[in-house]
C-alpha positions in Angstrom: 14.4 -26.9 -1.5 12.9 -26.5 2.2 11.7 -23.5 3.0 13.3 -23.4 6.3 16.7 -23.3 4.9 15.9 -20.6 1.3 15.1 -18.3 4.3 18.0 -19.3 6.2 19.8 -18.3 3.2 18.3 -15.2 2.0 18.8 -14.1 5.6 22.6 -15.3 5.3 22.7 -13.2 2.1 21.2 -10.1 3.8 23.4 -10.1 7.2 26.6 -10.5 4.6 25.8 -7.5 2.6 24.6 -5.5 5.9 28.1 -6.4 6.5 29.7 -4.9 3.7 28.3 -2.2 4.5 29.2 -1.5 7.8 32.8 -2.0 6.4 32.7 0.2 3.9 33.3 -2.1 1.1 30.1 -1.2 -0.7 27.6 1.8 0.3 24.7 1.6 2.4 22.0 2.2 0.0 23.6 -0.3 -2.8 23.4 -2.5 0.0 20.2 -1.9 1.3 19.0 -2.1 -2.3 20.4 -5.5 -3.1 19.2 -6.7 0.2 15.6 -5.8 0.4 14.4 -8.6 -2.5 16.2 -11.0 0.7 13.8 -9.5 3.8 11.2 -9.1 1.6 11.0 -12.7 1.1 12.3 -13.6 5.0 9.0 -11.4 6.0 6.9 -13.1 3.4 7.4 -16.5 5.0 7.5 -15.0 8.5 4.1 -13.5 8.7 3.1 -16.3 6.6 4.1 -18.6 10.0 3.0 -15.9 12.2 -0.6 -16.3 10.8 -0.2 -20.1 11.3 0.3 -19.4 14.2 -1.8 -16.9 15.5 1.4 -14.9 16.9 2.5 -11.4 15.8 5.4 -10.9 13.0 7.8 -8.1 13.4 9.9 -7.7 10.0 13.5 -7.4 10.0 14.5 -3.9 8.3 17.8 -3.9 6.8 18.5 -0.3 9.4 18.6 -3.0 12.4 21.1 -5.8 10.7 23.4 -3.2 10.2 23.8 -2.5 13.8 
């Protein structure tokens, strides 16, 4: 599978249980839990580019998707 698109994906899977969340279908830390295995791979292969790059990577936290 291209990378691109598994971070597309795991990002996809992240925003939909930050959504959840926010409507109260499941709690925040269960989702925040069952999300961070998603960012931590999304800010794997960002900073990964990033240093390609020579740019500067700023994570995603799971506290700003859910805003």
């Amino acid at each position: 599978m291209n990378m691109k698109y598994e971070s597309q994906e795991n990002l996809a899977i992240a925003k939909g249980l930050a959504s959840a969340a926010r409507f109260g279908q499941i709690s925040y830390e269960e989702a925040k839990k069952k999300a961070q295995p998603y960012l931590d791979k999304v800010n794997a292969k960002g900073s990964e580019i990033a240093k390609k790059f020579g740019k500067r990577f700023t994570p995603i936290q799971f506290s700003k998707l859910v805003r």
